[in-house]
C-alpha positions in Angstrom: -31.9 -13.7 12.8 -30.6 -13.9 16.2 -32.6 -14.5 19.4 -33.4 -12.3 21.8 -31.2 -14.5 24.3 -27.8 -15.0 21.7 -24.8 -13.3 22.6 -22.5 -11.4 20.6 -18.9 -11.2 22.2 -20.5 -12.0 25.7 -22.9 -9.3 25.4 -27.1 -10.0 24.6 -27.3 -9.2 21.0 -31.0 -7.2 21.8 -28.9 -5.3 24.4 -26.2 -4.2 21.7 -29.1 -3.6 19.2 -31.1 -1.0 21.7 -27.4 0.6 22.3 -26.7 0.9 18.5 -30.2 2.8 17.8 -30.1 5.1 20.5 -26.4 6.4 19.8 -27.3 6.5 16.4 -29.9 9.1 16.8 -27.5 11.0 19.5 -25.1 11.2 16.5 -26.9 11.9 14.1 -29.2 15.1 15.9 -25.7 16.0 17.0 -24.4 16.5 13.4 -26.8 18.7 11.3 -24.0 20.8 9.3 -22.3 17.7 8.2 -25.6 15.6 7.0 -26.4 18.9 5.3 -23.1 18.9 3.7 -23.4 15.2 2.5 -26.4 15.7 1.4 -25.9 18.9 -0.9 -22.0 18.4 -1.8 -21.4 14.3 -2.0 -23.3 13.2 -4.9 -20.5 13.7 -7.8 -18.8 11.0 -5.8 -19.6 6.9 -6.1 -21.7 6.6 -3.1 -21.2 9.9 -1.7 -17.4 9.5 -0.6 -14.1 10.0 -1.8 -12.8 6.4 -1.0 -15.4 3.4 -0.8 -13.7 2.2 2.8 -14.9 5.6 4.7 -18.1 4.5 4.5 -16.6 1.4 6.8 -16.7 3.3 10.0 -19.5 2.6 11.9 -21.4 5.7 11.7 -24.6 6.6 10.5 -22.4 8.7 8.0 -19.4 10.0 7.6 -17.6 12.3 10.2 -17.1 15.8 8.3 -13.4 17.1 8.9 -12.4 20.8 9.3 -9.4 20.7 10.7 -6.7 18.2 12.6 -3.9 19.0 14.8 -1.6 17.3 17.4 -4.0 14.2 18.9 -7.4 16.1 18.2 -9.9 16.2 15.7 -12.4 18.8 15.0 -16.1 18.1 12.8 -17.4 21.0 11.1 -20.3 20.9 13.6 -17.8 21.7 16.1 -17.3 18.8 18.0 -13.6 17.8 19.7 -12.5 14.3 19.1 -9.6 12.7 21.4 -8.0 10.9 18.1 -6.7 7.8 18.8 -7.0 6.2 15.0 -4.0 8.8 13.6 -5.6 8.6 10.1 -5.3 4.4 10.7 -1.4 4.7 11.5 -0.4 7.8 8.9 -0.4 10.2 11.5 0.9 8.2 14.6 3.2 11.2 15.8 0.3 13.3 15.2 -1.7 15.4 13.1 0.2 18.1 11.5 4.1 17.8 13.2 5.8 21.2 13.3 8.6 19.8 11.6 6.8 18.6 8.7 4.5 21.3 8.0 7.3 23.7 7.8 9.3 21.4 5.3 5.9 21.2 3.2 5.5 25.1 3.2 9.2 25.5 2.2 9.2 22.7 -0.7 6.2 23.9 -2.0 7.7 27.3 -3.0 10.5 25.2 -4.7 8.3 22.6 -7.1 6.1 19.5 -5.8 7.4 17.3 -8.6 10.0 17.0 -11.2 11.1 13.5 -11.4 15.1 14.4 -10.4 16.7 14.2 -6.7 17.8 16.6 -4.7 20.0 17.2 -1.5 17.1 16.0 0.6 16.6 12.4 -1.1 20.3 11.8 -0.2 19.5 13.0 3.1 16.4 10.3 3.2 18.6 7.7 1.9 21.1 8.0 5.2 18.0 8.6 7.5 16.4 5.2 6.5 19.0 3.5 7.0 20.1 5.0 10.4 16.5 4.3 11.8 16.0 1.1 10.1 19.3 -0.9 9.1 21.8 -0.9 6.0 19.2 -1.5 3.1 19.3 -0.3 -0.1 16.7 2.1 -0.5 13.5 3.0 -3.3 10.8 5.4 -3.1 7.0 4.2 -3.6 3.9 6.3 -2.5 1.7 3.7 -0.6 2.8 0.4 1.4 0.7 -1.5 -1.4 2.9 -0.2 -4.0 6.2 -1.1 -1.8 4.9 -4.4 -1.6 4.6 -5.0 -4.9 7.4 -4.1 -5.7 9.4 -6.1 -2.8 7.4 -9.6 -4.3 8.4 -8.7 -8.1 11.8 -8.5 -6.7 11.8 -11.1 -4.8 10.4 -13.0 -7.8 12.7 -11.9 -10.1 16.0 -12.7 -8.0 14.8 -16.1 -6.9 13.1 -17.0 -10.2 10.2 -18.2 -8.4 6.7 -17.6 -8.6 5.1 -18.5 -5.4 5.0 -16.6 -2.2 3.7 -17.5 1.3 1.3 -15.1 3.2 -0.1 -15.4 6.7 -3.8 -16.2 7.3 -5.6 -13.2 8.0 -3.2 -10.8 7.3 -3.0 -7.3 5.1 -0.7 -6.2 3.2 -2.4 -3.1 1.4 -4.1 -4.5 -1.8 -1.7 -7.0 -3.2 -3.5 -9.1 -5.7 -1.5 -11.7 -4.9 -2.0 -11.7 -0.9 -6.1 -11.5 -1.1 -6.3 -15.3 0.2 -7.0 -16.9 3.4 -7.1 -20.6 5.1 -10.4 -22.5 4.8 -10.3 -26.0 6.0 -6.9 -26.4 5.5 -6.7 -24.9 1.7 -5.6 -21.2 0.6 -8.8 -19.9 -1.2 -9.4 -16.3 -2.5 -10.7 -13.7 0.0 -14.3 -12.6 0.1 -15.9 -9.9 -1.5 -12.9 -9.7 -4.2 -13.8 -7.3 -6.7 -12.3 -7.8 -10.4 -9.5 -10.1 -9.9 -7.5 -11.1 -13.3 -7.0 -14.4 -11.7 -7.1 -16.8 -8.9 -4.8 -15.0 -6.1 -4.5 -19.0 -4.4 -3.1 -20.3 -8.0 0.6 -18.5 -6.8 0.2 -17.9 -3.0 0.3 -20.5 0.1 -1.3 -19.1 3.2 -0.2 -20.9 6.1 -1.1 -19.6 10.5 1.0 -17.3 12.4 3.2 -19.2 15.1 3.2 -22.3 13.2 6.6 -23.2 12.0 5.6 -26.8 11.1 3.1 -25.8 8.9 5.4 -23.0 7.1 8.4 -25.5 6.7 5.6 -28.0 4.7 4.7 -25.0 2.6 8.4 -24.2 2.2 9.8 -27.4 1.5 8.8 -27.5 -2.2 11.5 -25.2 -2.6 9.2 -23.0 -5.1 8.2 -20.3 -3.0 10.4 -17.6 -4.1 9.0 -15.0 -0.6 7.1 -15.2 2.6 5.7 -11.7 3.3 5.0 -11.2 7.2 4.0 -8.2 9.3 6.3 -8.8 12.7 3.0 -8.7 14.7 -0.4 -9.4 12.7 -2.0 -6.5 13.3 -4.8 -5.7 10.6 -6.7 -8.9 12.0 -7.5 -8.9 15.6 -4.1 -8.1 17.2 -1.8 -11.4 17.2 1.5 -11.1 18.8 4.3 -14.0 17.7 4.9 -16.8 20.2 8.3 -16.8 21.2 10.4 -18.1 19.0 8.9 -17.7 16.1 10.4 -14.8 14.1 13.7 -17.0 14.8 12.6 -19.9 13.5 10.4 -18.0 10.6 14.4 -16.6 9.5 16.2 -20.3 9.9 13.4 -21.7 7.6 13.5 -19.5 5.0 17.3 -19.0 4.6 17.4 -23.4 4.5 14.9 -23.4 1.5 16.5 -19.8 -0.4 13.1 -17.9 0.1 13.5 -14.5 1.0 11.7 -12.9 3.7 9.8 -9.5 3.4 9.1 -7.7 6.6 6.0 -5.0 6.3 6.2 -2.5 8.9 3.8 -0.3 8.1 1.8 -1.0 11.5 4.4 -2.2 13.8 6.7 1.1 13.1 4.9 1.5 16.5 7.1 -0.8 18.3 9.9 1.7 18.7 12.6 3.6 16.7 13.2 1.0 13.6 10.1 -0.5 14.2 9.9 -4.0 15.6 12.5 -4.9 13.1 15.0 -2.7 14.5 14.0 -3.1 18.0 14.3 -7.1 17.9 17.4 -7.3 15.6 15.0 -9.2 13.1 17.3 -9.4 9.8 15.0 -9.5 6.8 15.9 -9.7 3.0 13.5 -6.9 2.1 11.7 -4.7 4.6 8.7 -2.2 3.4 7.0 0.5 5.3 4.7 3.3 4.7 1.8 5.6 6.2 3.7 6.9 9.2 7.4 7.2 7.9 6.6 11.0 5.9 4.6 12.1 8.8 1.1 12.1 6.8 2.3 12.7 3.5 2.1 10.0 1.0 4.7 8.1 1.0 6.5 4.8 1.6 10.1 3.1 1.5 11.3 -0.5 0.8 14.8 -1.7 0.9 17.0 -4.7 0.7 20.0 -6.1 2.0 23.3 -5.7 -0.3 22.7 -9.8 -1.0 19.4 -9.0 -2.7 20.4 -5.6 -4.1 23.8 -7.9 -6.0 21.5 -10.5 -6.9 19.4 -7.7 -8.2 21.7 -6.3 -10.1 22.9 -9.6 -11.5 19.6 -10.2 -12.8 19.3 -6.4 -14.4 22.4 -7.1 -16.2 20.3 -10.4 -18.2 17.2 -9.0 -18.5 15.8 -7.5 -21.9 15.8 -4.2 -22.9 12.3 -2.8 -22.1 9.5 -1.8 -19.3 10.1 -3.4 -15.7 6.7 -3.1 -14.9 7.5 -1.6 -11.7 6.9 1.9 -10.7 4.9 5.2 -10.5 5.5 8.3 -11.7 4.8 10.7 -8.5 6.9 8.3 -6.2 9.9 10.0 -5.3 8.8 13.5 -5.5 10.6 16.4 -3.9 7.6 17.0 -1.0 8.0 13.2 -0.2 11.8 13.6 0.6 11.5 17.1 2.8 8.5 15.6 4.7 10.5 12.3 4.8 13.2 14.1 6.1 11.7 16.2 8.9 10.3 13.1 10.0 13.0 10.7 9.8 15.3 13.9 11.7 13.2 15.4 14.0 9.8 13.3 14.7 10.9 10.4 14.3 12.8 10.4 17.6 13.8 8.4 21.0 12.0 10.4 23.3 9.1 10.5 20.9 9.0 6.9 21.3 9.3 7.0 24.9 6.5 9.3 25.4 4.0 7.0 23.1 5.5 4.0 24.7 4.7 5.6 28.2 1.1 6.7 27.4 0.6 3.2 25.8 1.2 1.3 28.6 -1.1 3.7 30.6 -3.8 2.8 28.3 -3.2 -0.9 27.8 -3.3 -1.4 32.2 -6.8 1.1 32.3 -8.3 -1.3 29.7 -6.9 -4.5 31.4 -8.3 -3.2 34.8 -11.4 -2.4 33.5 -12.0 -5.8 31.6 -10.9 -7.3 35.0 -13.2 -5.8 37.0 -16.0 -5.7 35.1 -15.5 -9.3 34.3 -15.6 -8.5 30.7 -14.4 -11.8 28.3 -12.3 -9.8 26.5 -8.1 -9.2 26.6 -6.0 -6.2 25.3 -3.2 -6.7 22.8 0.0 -3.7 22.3 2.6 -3.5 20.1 4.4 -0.6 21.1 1.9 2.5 21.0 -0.3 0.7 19.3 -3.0 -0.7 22.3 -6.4 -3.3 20.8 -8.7 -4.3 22.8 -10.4 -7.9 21.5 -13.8 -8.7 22.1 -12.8 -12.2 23.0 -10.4 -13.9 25.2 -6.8 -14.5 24.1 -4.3 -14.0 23.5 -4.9 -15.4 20.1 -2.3 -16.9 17.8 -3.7 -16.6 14.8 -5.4 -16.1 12.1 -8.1 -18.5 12.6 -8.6 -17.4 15.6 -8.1 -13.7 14.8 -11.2 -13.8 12.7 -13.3 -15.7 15.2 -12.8 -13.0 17.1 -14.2 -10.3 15.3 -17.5 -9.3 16.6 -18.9 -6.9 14.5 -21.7 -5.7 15.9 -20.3 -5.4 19.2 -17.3 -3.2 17.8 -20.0 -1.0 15.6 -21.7 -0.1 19.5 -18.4 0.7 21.1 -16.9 2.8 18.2 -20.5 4.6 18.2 -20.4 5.1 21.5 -16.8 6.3 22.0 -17.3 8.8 19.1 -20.9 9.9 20.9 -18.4 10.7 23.9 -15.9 12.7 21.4 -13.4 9.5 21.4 -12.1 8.2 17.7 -10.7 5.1 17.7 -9.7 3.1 14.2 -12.9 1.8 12.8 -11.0 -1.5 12.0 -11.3 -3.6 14.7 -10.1 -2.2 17.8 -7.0 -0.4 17.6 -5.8 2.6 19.3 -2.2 4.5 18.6 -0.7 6.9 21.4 1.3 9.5 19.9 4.0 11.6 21.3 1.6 14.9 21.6 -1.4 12.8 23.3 -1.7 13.5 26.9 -2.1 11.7 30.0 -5.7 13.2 30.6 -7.0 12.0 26.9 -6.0 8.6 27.6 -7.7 8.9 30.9 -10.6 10.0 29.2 -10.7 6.9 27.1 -10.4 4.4 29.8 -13.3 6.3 31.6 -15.3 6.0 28.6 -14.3 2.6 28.1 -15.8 1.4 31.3 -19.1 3.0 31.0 -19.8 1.6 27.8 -18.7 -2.1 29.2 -21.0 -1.4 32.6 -23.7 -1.0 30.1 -23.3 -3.8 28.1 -22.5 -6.0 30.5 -25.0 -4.7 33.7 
């Protein structure tokens, strides 16, 4: 049990403790409809949600939802939240784009699924690769699924069975990438629940920004892919030394490992994401969340290499099952939300305006931290801003996870929400999007520096 004296992220942990209890009352005498509803309406579900991770926000319970649109959030007890989560990255041009909504309404009127194409899917497939790059495109309805299907691929062209992941990273939930670094050997993740196997008997998880360490791990030549995010950014935000992505390419084109780039965060760094934006040339690249606008939906494609290697391999294999696949992936409402995105939301100027209000945010929170004399640093990719309750800039993994202060980020996410602010309740992340406006930000960084003269008086 900690001390009245210890600190968590430079703040008194009885000082973060008195904080916590009080803004747990505020929030919960604030919210009588929605513990009402809970408390009549959530029982048929396994403890009283829909999805086991919403009872991961830092809240007493669960924020009730009647209604979302552009960059705000509205409870059913009526309170306004400045949303800067985005539905963790699935609604990063915001809630509910014009755009979209319409191509919803006029697909629905036309079938929601029937397991064909239509005029939109070859629409998509141009639209992906304008934004992103000359791939060769499939459909899958979550970023796990696309990156499941990127590794069988890349499995299956390479006739290899290992892969390489970066410590601390997340790439949906990929059996196979549930491992992490401890004292130098990849070990299963914590907490795993029902695992067939040992996810470290067929992965390698090596730091981010450490190309010695990757070209020891690659040099066995039986690592058939190394899946990366281009910035770690479902650990405490780690941006690549430079250099890196270079030399992460040049190592895995000398051993024939394929690279698989997941964008599904860092679609924030600009039209293409930070592929796109850095001329980055992976073998396979997989996104999701964002790319449909809020529907479910996610794309991966490879380079016409893979895609004839592919094809070679097809042409060998036994008749039967690939064992990749789902039935609803590819349906008619993903391609006319896809489309609307990828066509009108999905834009230059919509990138400039997140960019813009990103930056804004990122040099409030930096002033703050600086003036306050607050041990922390901010991270951005894009229009994606983090502040870290530690100083950085980290580098990796390691150092990503000493970084996470829990109890500290449970306090400011309270707090922020008590002041009708939403942030992710993953760390510390915040998205911008193209419809958020100067004054919200402002309202953030305001809110921002009250909570840290609190907790650090």
């Amino acid at each position: 049990m900690s001390s009245p004296t210890s600190l968590s992220g430079g703040v008194p942990t009885n000082r973060l403790r008195k904080l916590l209890a009080r803004e747990t009352a505020t929030y919960t005498k604030a919210r009588p409809r929605s513990r009402m509803a809970l408390d009549h309406g959530a029982a048929a579900w396994l403890d009283g949600v829909p999805m086991h991770w919403m009872r991961d926000w830092p809240l007493p319970f669960p924020i009730m939802v009647k209604r979302a649109e552009g960059a705000t959030l509205t409870d059913i007890d009526g309170h306004d939240f400045e949303d800067f989560c985005l539905g963790d990255t699935a609604s990063l041009f915001g809630h509910s784009p014009k755009p979209v909504a319409q191509a919803i309404r006029r697909q629905a009127r036309q079938g929601l699924t029937y397991m064909l194409p239509n005029i939109d899917a070859l629409a998509v497939g141009e639209l992906l690769s304008s934004r992103f790059g000359e791939f060769h495109w499939q459909m899958a309805t979550t970023a796990t699924d696309a990156n499941r299907f990127a590794l069988k691929v890349a499995r299956a062209v390479t006739e290899r069975r290992k892969i390489v992941v970066f410590n601390g990273a997340y790439h949906g939930t990929v059996d196979e990438t549930m491992v992490r670094l401890c004292n130098g050997r990849t070990v299963p993740r914590s907490g795993l629940v029902g695992m067939a196997g040992d996810p470290a008997s067929e992965t390698v998880a090596v730091e981010f920004n450490d190309p010695a360490a990757l070209e020891a791990a690659l040099c066995e030549m039986d690592i058939a892919a190394v899946i990366a995010e281009p910035v770690m950014t479902n650990a405490c935000m780690v941006l690549p030394d430079p250099g890196f992505h270079e030399a992460l390419r040049r190592l895995t084109r000398a051993t024939g490992t394929l690279l698989i780039l997941d964008e599904t965060h860092t679609i924030s760094s600009g039209l293409g994401g930070y592929t796109r934006r850095h001329g980055l040339r992976p073998d396979i690249l997989t996104c999701g969340k964002a790319v449909a606008g809020g529907v479910a939906a996610a794309v991966w494609g490879m380079t016409e290499d893979i895609a004839s290697r592919l094809s070679a391999q097809e042409a060998q294999r036994a008749a039967g099952h690939t064992g990749m696949g789902t039935t609803l992936s590819g349906n008619p409402l993903q391609f006319a939300a896809l489309r609307a995105t990828l066509s009108e939301v999905m834009t230059k100027d919509a990138y400039r305006r997140m960019e813009s209000g990103a930056k804004r945010l990122e040099k409030g929170l930096r002033t703050v931290i600086g003036e306050r004399n607050v041990p922390w640093h901010v991270a951005r990719c894009g229009a994606r801003v983090e502040f870290v309750c530690a100083p950085g800039p980290l580098r990796n993994g390691t150092e990503a996870e000493e970084a996470y202060q829990p109890l500290v980020e449970a306090a400011v996410h309270l707090s922020l929400v008590n002041r009708g602010l939403l942030i992710a309740p993953f760390h510390n992340m915040m998205l911008v999007s193209p419809v958020t406006r100067k004054k919200q930000i402002d309202r953030l960084i305001h809110a921002f520096d009250e909570i840290c003269a609190e907790l650090f008086r």
